[in-house]
N, C-alpha and C positions, 0 to 999 in steps of 0.2 A: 718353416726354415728348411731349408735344401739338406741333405745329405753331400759329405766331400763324395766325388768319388768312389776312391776304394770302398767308404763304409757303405754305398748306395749298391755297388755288384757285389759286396758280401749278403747284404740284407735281399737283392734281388736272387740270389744262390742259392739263400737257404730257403726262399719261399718259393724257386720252383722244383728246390729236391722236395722240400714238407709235401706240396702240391701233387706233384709227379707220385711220389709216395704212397700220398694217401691214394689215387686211383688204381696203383700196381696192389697195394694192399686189400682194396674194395675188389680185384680180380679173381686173387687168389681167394680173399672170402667166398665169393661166390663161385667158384670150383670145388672150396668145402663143402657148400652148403647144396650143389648139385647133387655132389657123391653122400650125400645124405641122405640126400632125398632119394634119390635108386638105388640105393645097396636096401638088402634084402637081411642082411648079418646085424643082429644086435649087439653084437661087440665095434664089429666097428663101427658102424653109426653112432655109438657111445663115443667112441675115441674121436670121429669125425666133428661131432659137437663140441667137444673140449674142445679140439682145436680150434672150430672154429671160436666159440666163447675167449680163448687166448690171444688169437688173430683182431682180435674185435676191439678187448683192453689194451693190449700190450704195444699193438701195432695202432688200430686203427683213431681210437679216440686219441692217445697220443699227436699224429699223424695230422687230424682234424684241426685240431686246438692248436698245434704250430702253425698251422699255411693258413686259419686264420689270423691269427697274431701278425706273422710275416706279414702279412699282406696288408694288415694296418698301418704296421709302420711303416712297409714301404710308399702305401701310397701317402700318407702323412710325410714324408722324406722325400718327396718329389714333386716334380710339377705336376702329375697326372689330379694329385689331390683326393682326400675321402670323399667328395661330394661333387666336385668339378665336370667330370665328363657320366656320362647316363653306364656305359659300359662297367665299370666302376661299380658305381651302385648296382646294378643285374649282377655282376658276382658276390659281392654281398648279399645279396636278394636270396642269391642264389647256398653262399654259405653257412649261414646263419640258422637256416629250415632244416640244411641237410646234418648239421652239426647238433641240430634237435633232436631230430630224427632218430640220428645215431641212438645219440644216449639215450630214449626213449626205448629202441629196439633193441638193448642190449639184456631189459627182461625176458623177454621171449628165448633170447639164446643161451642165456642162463638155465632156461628153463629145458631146453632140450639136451644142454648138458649136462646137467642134473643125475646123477644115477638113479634115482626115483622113477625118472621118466624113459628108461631105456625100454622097458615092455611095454610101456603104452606107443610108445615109436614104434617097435614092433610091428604090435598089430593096429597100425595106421590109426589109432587115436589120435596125433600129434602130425597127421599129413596136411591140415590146414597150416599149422604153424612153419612146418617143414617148407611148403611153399610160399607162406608169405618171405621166407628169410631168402630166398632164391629171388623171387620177385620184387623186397626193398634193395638186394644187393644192386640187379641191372637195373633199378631207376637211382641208384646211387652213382654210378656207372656212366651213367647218362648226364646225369646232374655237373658229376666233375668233368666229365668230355665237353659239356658247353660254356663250364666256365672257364675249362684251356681255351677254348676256341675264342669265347669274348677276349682273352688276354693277349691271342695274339693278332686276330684279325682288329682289336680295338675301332670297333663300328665308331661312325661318326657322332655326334651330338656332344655338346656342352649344356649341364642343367643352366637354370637360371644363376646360378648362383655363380657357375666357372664361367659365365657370358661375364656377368658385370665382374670378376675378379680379373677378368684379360683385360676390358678395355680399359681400366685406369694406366694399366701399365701401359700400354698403346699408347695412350691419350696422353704420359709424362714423357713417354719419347720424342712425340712430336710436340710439347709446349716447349722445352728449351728452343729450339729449331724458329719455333715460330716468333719467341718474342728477340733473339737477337736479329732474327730477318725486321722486323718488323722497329728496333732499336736503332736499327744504322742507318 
């Protein structure tokens, strides 16, 4: 069932602010998680880590879990369809792992913001983790840059499934046509 309208550019509004969101907020994480990784001060690397750890709940899981959602109902609310065109699905494909991710990664930042953990930060016990968070940030980064880009260049292809849902509609516009041609 279609969406009127106004409810279809409300629901398209709030999934490309969620969308846009969660990339501005994956930015700023990973400017936190820079300045973590090269500051030399164990106070503020403690403080850096909260933040981040903050940015990560407050903001970004948030963030994630909307512009998923949005984005189901939108395309459930339109012609594009959940399953209809291939482009579609690759952001799915694509949201779904990274929204795993996420919350999988959010032990690690816990873990650095931890006050426990401020001296092993310090003295570079905790620079493997320091770097993995820097390094899931810009494939996070990357992830929601290609699934703007699917969104708005919308490459071509119909699965199988949006082929055979076009052509009945085709195929009932042209049977009225044909059987009163074919009546008179």
């Amino acid at each position: 069932m279609l969406m009127p309208p106004r409810l279809r550019k409300t629901a398209l509004t709030l999934h490309i602010s969620t969308s846009l969101g969660w990339l501005g907020a994956v930015a700023s994480f990973l400017a936190v998680a820079v300045a973590g990784l090269t500051t030399t001060d164990p106070d503020r690397g403690h403080a850096l880590y909260l933040s981040a750890d903050l940015i990560a709940w407050a903001v970004i899981v948030p963030l994630a879990l909307a512009s998923f959602t949005t984005g189901v109902i939108q395309s459930l609310g339109t012609a594009w369809g959940l399953i209809r065109h291939w482009w579609v699905i690759a952001k799915i494909a694509l949201t779904i792992p990274a929204t795993g991710l996420l919350l999988l990664h959010t032990g690690p930042i816990g873990q650095l913001a931890d006050p426990a953990s401020t001296a092993a930060v310090a003295t570079g016990h905790l620079h493997g983790l320091q770097v993995q968070m820097v390094a899931d940030a810009v494939a996070a980064a990357l992830v929601l840059l290609a699934a703007t880009a699917l969104a708005v260049f919308k490459p071509r292809g119909m699965t199988a499934y949006g082929f055979r849902r076009s052509r009945p509609a085709a195929t009932a516009a042209v049977t009225p046509m044909a059987a009163s041609t074919t009546a008179g």
